[in-house]
C-alpha positions as CSV (number, residue, x, y, z in Angstrom):
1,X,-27.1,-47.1,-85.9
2,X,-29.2,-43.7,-85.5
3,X,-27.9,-43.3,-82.4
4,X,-24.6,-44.1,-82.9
5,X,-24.9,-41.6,-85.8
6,X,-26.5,-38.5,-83.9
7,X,-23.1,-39.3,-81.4
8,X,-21.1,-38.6,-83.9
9,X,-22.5,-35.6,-84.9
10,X,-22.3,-34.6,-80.9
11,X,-19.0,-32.5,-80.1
12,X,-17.4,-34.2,-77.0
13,X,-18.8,-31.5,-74.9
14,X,-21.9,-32.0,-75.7
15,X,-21.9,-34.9,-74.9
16,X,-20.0,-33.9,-71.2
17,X,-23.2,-32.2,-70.7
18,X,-25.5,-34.8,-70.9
19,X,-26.1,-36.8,-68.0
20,X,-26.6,-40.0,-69.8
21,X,-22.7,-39.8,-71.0
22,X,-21.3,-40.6,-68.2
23,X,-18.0,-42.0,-70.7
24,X,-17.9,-38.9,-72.3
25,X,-17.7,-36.8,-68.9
26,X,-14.7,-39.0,-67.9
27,X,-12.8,-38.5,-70.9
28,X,-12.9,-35.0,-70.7
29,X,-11.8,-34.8,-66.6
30,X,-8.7,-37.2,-67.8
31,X,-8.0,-34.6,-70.1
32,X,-8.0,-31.5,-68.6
33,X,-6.3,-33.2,-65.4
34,X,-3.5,-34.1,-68.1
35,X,-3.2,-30.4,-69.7
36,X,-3.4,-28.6,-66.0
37,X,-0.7,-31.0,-65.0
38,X,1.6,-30.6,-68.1
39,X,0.7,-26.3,-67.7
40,X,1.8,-26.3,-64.0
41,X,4.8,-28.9,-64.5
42,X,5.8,-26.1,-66.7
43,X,5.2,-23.3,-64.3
44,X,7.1,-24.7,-61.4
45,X,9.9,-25.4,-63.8
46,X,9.8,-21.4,-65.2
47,X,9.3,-20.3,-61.0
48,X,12.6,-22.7,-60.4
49,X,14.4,-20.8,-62.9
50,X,13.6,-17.7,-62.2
51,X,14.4,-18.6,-58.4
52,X,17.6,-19.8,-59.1
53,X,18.2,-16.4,-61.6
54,X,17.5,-14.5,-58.1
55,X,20.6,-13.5,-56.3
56,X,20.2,-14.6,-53.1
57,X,19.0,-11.4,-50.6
58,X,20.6,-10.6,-47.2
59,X,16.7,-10.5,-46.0
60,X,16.2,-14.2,-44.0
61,X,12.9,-13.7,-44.2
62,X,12.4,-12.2,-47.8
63,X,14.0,-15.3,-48.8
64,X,11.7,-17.7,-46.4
65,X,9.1,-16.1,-48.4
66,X,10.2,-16.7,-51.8
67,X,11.1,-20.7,-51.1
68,X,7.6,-20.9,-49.6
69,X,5.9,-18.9,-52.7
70,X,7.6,-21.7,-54.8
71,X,6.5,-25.0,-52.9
72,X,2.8,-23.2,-52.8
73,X,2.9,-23.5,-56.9
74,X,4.6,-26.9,-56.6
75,X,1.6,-28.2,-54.4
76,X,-0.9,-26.3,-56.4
77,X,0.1,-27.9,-59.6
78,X,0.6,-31.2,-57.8
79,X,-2.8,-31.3,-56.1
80,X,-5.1,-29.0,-58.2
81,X,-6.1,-31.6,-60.4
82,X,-7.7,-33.4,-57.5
83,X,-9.0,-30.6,-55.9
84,X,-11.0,-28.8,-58.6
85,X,-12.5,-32.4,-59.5
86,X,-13.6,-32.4,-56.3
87,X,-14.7,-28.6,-56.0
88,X,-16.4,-28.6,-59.7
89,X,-19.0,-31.3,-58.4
90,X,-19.3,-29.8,-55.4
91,X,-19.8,-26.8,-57.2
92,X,-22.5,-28.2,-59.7
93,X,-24.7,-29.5,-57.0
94,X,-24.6,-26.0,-54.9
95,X,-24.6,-23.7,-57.1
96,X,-21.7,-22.0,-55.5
97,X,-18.8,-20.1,-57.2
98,X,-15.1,-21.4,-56.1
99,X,-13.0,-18.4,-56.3
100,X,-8.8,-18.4,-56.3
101,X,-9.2,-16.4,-53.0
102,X,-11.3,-19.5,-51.2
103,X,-8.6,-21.8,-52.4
104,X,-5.5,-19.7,-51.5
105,X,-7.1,-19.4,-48.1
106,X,-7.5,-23.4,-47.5
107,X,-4.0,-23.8,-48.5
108,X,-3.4,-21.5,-45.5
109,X,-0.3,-19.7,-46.9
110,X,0.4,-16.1,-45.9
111,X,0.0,-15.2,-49.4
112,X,-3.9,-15.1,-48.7
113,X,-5.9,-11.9,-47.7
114,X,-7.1,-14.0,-44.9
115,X,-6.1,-17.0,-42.7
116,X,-8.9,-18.4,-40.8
117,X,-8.6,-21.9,-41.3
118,X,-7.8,-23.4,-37.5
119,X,-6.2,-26.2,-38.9
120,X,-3.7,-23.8,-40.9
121,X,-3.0,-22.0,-37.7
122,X,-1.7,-25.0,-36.3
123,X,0.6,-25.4,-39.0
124,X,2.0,-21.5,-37.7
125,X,4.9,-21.5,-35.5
126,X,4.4,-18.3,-32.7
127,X,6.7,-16.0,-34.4
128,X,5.1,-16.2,-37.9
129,X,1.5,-16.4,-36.5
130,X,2.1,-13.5,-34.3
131,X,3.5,-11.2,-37.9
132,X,0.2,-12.6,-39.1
133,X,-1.6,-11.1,-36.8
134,X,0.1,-8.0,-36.8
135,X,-0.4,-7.8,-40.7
136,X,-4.3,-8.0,-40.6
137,X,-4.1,-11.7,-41.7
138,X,-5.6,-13.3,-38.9
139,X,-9.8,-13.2,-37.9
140,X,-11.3,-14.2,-34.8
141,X,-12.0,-17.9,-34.8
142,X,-15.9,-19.5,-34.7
143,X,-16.1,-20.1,-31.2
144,X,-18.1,-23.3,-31.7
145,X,-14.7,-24.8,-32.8
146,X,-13.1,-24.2,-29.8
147,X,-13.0,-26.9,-27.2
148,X,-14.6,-25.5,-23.7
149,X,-14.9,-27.7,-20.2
150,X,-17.0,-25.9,-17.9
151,X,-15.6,-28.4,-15.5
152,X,-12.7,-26.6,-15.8
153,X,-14.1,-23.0,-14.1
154,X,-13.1,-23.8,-10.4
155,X,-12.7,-20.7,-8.1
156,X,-9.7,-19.0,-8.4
157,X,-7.7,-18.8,-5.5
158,X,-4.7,-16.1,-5.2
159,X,-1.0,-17.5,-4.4
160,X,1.9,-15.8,-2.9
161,X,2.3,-12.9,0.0
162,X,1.0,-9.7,-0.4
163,X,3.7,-6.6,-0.5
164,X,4.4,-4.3,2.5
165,X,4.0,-0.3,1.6
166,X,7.1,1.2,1.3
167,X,7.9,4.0,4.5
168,X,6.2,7.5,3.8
169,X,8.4,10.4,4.0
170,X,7.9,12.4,7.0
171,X,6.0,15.2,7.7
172,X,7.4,18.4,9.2
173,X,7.1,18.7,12.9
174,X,4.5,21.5,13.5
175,X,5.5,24.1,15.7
176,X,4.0,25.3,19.4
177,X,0.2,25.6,19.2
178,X,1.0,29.4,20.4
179,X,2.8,30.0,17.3
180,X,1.3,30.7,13.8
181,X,0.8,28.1,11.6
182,X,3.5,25.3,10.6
183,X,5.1,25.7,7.0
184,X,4.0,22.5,5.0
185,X,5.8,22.2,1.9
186,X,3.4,21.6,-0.8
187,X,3.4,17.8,-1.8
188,X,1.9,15.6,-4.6
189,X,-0.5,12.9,-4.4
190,X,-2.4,10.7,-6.6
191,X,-5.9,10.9,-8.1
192,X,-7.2,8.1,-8.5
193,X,-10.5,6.3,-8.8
194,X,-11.6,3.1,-6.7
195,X,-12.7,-0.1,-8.6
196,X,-12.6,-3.7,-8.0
197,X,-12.4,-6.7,-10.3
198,X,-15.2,-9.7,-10.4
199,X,-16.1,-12.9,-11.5
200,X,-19.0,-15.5,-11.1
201,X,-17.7,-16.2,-7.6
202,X,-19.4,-12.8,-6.1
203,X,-22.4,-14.2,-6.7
204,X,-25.3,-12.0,-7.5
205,X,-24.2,-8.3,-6.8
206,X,-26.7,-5.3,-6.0
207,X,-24.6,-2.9,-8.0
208,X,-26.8,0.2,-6.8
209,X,-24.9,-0.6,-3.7
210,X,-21.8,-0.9,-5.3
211,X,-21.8,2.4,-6.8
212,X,-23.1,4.2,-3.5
213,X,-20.1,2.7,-1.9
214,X,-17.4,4.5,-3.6
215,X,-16.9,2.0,-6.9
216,X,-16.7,3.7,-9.9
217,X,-15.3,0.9,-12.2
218,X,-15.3,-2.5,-12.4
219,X,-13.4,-4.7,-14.4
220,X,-15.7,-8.4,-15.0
221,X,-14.5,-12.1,-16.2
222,X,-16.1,-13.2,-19.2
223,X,-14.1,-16.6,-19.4
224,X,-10.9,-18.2,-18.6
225,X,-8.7,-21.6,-19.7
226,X,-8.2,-24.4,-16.9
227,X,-5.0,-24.5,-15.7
228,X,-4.8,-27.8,-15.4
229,X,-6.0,-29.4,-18.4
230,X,-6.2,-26.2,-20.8
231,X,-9.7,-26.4,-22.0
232,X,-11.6,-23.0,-22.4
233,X,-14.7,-21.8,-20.0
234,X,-17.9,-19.2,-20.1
235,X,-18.4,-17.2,-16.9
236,X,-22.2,-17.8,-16.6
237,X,-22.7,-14.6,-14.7
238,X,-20.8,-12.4,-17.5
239,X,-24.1,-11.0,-19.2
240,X,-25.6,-10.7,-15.9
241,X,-22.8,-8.6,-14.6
242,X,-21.9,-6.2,-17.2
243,X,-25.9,-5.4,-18.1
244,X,-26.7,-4.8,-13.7
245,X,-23.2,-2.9,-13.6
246,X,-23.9,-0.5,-16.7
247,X,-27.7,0.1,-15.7
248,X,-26.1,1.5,-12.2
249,X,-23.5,3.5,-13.7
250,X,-20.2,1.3,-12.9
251,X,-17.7,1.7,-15.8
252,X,-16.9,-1.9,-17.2
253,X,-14.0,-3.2,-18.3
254,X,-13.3,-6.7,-19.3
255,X,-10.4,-9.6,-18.6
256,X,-10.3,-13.1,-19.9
257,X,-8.5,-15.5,-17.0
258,X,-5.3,-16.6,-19.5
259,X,-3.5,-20.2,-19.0
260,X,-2.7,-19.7,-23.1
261,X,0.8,-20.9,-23.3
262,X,1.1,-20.5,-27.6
263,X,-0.1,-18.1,-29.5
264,X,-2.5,-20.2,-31.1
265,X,-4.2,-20.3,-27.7
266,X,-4.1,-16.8,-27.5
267,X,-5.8,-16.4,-30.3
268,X,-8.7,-18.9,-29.3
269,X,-9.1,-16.5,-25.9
270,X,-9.0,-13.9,-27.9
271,X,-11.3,-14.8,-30.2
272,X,-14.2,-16.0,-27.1
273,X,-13.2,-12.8,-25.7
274,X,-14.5,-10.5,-28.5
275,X,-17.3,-12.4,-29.0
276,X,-18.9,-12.5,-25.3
277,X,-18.4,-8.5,-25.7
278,X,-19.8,-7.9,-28.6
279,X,-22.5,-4.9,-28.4
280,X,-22.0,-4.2,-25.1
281,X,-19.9,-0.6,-24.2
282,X,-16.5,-1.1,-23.0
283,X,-15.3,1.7,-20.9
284,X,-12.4,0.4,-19.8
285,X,-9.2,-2.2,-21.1
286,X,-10.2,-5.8,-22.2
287,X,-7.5,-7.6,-20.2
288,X,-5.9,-10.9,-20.4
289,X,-5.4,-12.1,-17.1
290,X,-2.4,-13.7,-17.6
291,X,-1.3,-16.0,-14.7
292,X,0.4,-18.5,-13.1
293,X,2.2,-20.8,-10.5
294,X,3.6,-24.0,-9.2
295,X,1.6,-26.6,-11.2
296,X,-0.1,-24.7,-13.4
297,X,0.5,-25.3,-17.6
298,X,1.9,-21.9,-17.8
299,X,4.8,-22.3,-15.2
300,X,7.4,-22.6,-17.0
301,X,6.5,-20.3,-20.2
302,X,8.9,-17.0,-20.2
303,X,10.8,-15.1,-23.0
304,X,9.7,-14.6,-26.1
305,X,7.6,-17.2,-26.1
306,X,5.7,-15.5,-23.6
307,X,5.9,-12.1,-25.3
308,X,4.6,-13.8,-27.8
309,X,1.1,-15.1,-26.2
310,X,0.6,-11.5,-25.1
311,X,1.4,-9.9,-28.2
312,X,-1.1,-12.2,-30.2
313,X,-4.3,-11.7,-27.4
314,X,-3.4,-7.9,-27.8
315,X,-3.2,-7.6,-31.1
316,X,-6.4,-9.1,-31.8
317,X,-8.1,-7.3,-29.2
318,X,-7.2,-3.8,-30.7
319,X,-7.7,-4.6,-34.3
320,X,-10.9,-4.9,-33.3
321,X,-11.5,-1.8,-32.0
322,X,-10.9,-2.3,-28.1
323,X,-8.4,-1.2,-25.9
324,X,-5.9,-3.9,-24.9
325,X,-4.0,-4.6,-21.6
326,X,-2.3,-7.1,-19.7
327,X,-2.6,-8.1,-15.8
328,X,0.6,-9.1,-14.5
329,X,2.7,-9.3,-11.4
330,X,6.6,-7.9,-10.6
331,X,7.9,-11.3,-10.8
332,X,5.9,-11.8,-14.4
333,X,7.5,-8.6,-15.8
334,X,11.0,-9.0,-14.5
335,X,11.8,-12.7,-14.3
336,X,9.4,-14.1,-17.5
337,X,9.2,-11.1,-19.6
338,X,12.7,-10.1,-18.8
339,X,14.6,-8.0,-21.9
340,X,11.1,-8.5,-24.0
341,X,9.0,-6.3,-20.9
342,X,9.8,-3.3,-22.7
343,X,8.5,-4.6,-25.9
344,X,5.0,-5.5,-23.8
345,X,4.5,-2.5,-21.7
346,X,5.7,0.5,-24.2
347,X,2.3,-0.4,-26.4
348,X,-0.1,-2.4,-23.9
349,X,-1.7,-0.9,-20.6
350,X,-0.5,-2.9,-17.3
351,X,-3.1,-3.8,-14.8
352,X,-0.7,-4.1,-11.9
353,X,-1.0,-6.8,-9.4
354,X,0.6,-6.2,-6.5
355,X,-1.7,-6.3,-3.3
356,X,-0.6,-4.6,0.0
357,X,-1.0,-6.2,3.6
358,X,-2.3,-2.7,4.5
359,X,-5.3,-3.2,2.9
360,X,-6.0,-6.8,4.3
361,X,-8.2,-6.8,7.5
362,X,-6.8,-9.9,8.8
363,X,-3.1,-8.0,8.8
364,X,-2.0,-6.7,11.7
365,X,-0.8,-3.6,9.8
366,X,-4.5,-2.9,8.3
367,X,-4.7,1.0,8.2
368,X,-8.3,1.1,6.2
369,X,-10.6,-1.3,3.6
370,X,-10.2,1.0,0.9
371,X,-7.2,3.0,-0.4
372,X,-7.3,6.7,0.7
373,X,-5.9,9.7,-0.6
374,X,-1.8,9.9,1.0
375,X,-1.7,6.7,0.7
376,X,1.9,5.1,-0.5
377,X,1.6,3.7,-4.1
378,X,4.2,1.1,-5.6
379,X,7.2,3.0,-7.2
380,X,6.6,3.0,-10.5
381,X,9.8,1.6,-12.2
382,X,7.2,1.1,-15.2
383,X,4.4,2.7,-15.6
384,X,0.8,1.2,-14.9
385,X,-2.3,2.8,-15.0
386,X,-4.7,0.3,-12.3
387,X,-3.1,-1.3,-9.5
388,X,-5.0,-3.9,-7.7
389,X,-4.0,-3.2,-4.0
390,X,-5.9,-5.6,-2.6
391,X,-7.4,-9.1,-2.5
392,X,-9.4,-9.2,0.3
393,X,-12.0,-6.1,0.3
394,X,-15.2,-5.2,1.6
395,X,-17.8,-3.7,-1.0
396,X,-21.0,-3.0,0.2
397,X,-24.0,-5.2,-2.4
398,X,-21.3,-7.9,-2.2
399,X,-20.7,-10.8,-0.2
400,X,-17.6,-12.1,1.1
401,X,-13.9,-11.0,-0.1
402,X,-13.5,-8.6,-3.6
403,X,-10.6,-7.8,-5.2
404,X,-9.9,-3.8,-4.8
405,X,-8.4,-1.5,-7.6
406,X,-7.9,2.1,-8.3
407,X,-7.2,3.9,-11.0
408,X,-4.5,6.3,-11.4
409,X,-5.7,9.4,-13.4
410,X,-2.9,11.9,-12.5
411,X,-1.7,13.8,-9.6
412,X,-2.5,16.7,-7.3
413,X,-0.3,19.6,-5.5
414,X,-1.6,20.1,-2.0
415,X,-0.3,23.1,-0.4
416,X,-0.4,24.2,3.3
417,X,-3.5,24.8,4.8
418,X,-3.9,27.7,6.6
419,X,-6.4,29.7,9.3
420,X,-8.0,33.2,8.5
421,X,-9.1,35.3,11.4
422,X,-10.8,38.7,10.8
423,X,-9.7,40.3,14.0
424,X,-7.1,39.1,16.0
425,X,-7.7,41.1,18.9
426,X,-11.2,41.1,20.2
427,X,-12.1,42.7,23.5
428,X,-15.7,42.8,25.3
429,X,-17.1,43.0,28.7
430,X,-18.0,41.2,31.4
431,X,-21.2,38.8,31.1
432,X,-21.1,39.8,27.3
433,X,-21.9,36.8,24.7
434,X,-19.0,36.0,22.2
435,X,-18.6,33.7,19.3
436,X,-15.3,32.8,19.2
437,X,-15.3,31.2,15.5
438,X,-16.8,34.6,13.7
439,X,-14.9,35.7,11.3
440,X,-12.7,32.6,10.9
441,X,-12.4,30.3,8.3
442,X,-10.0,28.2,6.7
443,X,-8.4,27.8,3.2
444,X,-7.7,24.2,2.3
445,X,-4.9,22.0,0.7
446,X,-6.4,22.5,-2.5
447,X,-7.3,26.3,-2.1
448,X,-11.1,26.0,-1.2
449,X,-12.6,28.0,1.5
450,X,-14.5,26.3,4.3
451,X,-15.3,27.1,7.9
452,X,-16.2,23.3,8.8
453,X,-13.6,21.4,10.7
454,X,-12.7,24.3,12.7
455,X,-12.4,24.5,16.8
456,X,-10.8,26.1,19.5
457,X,-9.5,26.1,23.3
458,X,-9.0,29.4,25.7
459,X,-6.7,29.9,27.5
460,X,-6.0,32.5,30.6
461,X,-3.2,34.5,31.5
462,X,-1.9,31.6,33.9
463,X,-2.3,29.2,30.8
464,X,-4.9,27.8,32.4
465,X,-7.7,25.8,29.7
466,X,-10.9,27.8,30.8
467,X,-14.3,27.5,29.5
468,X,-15.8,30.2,27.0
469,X,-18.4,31.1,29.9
470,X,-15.8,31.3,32.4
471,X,-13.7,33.6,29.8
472,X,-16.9,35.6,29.0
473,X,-17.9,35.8,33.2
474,X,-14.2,37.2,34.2
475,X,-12.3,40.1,33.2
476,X,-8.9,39.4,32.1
477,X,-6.6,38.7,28.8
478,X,-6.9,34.9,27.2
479,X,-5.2,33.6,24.2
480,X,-7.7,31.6,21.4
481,X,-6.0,28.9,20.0
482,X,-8.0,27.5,16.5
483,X,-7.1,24.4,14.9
484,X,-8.4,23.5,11.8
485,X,-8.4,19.8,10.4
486,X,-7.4,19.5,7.0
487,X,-9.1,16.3,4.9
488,X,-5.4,15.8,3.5
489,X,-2.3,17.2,5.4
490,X,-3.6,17.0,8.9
491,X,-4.6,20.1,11.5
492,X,-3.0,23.1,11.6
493,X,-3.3,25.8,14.3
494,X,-3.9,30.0,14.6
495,X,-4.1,32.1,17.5
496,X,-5.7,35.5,18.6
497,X,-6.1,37.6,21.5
498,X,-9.3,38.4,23.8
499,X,-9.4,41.1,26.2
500,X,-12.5,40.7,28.8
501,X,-13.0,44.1,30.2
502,X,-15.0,44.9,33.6
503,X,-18.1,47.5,33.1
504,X,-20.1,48.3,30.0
505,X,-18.9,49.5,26.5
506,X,-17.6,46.4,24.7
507,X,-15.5,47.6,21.8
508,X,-16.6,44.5,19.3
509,X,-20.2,43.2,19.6
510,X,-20.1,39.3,18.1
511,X,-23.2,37.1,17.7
512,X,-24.3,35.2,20.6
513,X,-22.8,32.0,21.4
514,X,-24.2,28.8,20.5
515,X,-25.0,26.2,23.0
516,X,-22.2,23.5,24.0
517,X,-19.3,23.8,26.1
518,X,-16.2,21.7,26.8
519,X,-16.5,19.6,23.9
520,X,-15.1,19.3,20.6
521,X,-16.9,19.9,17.6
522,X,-14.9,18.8,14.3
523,X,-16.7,17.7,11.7
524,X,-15.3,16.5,8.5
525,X,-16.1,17.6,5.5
526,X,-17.0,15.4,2.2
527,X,-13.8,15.6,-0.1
528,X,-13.6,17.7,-2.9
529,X,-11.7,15.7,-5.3
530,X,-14.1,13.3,-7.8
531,X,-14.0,9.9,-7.1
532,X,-11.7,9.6,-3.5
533,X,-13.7,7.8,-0.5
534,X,-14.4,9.3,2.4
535,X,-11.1,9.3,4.5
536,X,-11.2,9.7,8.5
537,X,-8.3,12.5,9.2
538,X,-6.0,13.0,11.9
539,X,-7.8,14.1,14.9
540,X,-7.6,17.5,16.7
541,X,-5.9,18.0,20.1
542,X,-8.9,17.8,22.8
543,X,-10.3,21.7,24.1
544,X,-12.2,22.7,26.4
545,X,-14.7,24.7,23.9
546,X,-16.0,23.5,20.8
547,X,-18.9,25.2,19.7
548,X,-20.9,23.5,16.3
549,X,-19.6,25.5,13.5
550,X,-22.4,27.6,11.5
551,X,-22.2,25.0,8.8
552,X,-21.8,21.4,9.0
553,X,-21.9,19.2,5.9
554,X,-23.7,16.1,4.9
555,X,-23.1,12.7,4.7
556,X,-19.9,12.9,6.8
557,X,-19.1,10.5,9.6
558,X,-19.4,11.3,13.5
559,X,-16.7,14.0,14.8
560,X,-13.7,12.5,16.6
561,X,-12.0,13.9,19.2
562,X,-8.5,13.1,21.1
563,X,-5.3,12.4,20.3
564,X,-2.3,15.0,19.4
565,X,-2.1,15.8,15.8
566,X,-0.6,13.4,14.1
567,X,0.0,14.3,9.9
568,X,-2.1,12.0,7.6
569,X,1.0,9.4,5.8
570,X,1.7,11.0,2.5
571,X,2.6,9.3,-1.2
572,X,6.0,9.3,-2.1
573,X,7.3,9.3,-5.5
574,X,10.6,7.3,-4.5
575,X,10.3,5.5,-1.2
576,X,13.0,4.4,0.8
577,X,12.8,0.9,0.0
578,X,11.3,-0.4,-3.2
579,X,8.8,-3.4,-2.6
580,X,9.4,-6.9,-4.0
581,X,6.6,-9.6,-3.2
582,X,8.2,-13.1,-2.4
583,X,5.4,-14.0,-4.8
584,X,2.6,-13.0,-6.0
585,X,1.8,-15.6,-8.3
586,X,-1.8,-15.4,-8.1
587,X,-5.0,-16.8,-10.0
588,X,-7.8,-15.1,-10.9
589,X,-7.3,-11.2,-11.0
């Protein structure tokens, strides 16, 4: 009876409170699951009516928005009941704070600040998850949550034919080698920058030698999707890479190998994506690699569904702070992309892929490993700012084949190069030492003043090719014929006279000669322009006199000597015939 009595005297909540009333704690759930119920039956019934007071707007989706608004409330009223039981214990035995936010989120509506949940994803078709990207709505998923298959990370292996370069516009024909020197109407090239793109495959790189041989960027896989059964992959030589390529000065960019084929998917690549980078420096894009071919998951994605599995990569990529960009091939942007290309390539950066036989050393039409300054580029229907011209290059710290790139960073005006001689008419006397190339020098293609690459031939009255100690020994009149090689546009020619008197009293007194005779002498000089490799230019006609030149440079390969001139192939902004691969479906970038 005294207990019964100090019940009574207990208020209900009390009694909730105390863990011995387990009767009393019931009762009370029953009843506030009964007055939330009646309160939200209510409130769906007031949303319905206001709904249906609503005239109907022209907006599709403002409508979408407000049906989906109401069947949130009808679910939350349905199921809250359930849920905050549920949560309230879970609550009481963590100590943790259920706030409307962490319940708006599980739902997984839009009407969150945040959708994270995977599982609401899902529930996304590719249009709406791609506007809730776009709108900030979407994080990076955990990574742990994300299904990978290291099985999956085979070597890639590129499909299709390489492209041929389109013809060069001609040079002009230069003129007699007795004449001054040809006109060359001034023409544009490309700077550029050479890189290459890399993956676990190279194996362990020496990137000291890398950078000594020419690369200045390098764009390094951090992961891919299988293409064959779609699970996600590490590439285990990511960290190794980026760190060695950094500490030797190599500008990194990124790129993911993509088989996505939703958005979801590109979301999940995305997400692995930005956290392999994390705290490294980016210098360049972070790419997806998108790619594909007979028998591979994405064959037979195009349109906008495709637009959308780029848009949603990209998106996340540069709301985090990174430059995006997309590697794709001619047939990818104007058979899949199609009408939406325009959408893609106006706000992402293109990584080109289109590889030319040229640059192939098992082609018969190989011309050089590395591209060179003149060289042909694609025509540039839509604009890209790398082109990978090559899958099968030589980079020196690496074994076996490497994909080549360069960068394009603008262009360059290179006018006619042209001779300067001091005195055009030299006489002297008999037995009286000469150097022809005093007082000569050359102005380049891009306006610099040099006196390396330069060389000459003499030639008598008769037009007879004499030695400069036959000149020098016999009184007579001779024509000097220089020709100077230019690193760009080729050699280009200048003539003066020399009058070899008999008896004493030489009018011009030149240095003495240098040791060498009937030889040529041209060495080429070390280019100018940042980041170009060394380039071998078109060879002087053979003379009979070369002397060395008073300066030679360093680090330049061995003089050639032979053939006629012959003008180095130029670039050409609209070439004769516009290059269309029969497919270059490739994997792995």
């Amino acid at each position: 009876m005294k207990r019964k009595a100090e019940n009574e005297k207990q208020s209900l909540i009390e009694r909730f409170c105390s863990a011995s009333e387990r009767t009393a704690r019931v009762s009370l759930i029953l009843a506030a699951a009964i007055v939330v119920g009646t309160i939200g039956t209510v409130s769906v019934a007031a949303i319905r009516s206001n709904t249906a007071s609503i005239i109907p707007s022209d907006n599709v989706e403002l409508n979408a928005a407000q049906d989906y608004l109401a069947q949130v409330s009808m679910q939350a009223a349905t199921s809250d009941t359930a849920e905050t039981t549920e949560e309230t214990a879970s609550s009481d035995e963590s100590g943790a704070d259920i706030t409307d936010e962490t319940r708006e989120t599980k739902r997984g509506g839009l009407t969150g600040d945040h959708v994270v949940d995977v599982k609401n994803l899902k529930s996304l078709s590719n249009e709406d998850l791609v506007k809730a990207i776009k709108q900030g709505k979407v994080k990076a998923i955990d990574v742990k949550t994300i299904k990978k298959d290291q099985s999956q990370n085979t070597k890639p292996v590129h499909h299709g034919s390489t492209g041929n370069a389109p013809t060069p516009t001609k040079k002009p024909t230069p003129v007699p080698t007795n004449k001054p020197t040809p006109t060359m109407a001034p023409i544009t090239v490309v700077n550029y920058e050479l890189g290459m793109d890399i993956s676990q495959f190279q194996g362990n790189i020496d990137w000291k030698k890398v950078k000594a041989d020419g690369i200045k960027f390098a764009f390094i896989r951090c992961g891919g999707r299988g293409y064959s059964k779609g699970a996600c992959y590490d590439d285990t030589k990511f960290v190794q890479n980026i760190k060695n390529a950094k500490a030797a000065g190599v500008k990194v960019g990124v790129y993911f190998f993509s088989q996505a084929i939703t958005a979801l998917e590109a979301v999940e690549e995305a997400s692995i994506t930005l956290d392999k980078i994390k705290g490294y420096g980016i210098d360049l894009p972070v790419v997806m690699d998108w790619e594909t071919g007979t028998g591979y998951r994405t064959w037979k994605l195009k349109g906008q569904d495709f637009a959308n599995v780029l848009e949603a990569y990209c998106s996340m990529i540069a709301q985090a702070g990174y430059t995006p960009a997309v590697y794709l091939n001619t047939s990818d942007i104007n058979d899949r992309l199609g009408k939406y290309s325009g959408q893609i390539l106006g706000k992402y950066k293109l990584w080109y892929a289109y590889p030319y036989s040229c640059y192939d050393p098992s082609s018969k039409s190989f011309r050089s490993n590395y591209y060179q300054t003149g060289d042909t580029v694609p025509p540039r229907s839509f604009g890209y700012e790398y082109w990978q011209y090559s899958w099968h290059g030589r980079v020196k710290g690496i074994s076996g084949d490497v994909d080549l790139n360069i960068k394009i960073l603008g262009k360059t005006t290179l006018t006619a190069p042209v001779i300067n001689i001091t005195n055009k008419n030299i006489t002297s006397n008999v037995g009286e030492n000469i150097n022809p190339l005093n007082g000569v020098s050359a102005k380049t293609s891009q306006g610099a003043t040099t006196t390396n690459s330069l060389s000459y031939a003499i030639k008598n009255a008769a037009g007879e090719t004499v030695t400069l100690d036959q000149a020098k020994g016999t009184a007579g009149k001779y024509v000097i014929t220089y020709t100077y090689k230019d690193y760009f546009r080729g050699s280009v020619t200048a003539t003066a006279n020399w009058e070899v008197k008999p008896g004493s009293g030489s009018t011009v007194t030149p240095e003495p000669t240098q040791s060498g005779q009937g030889s040529t002498s041209t060495p080429t000089p070390t280019p100018s322009q940042s980041g170009n490799p060394t380039v071998t230019p078109t060879t002087a006609p053979a003379v009979t006199n070369t002397p060395a030149p008073t300066s030679k440079p360093t680090d330049t390969p061995a003089p050639t000597a032979t053939p006629t001139p012959k003008p180095a192939a130029t670039a050409t902004s609209k070439p004769t015939e516009a290059p269309k691969p029969e497919n270059t479906e490739s994997q792995g970038a």
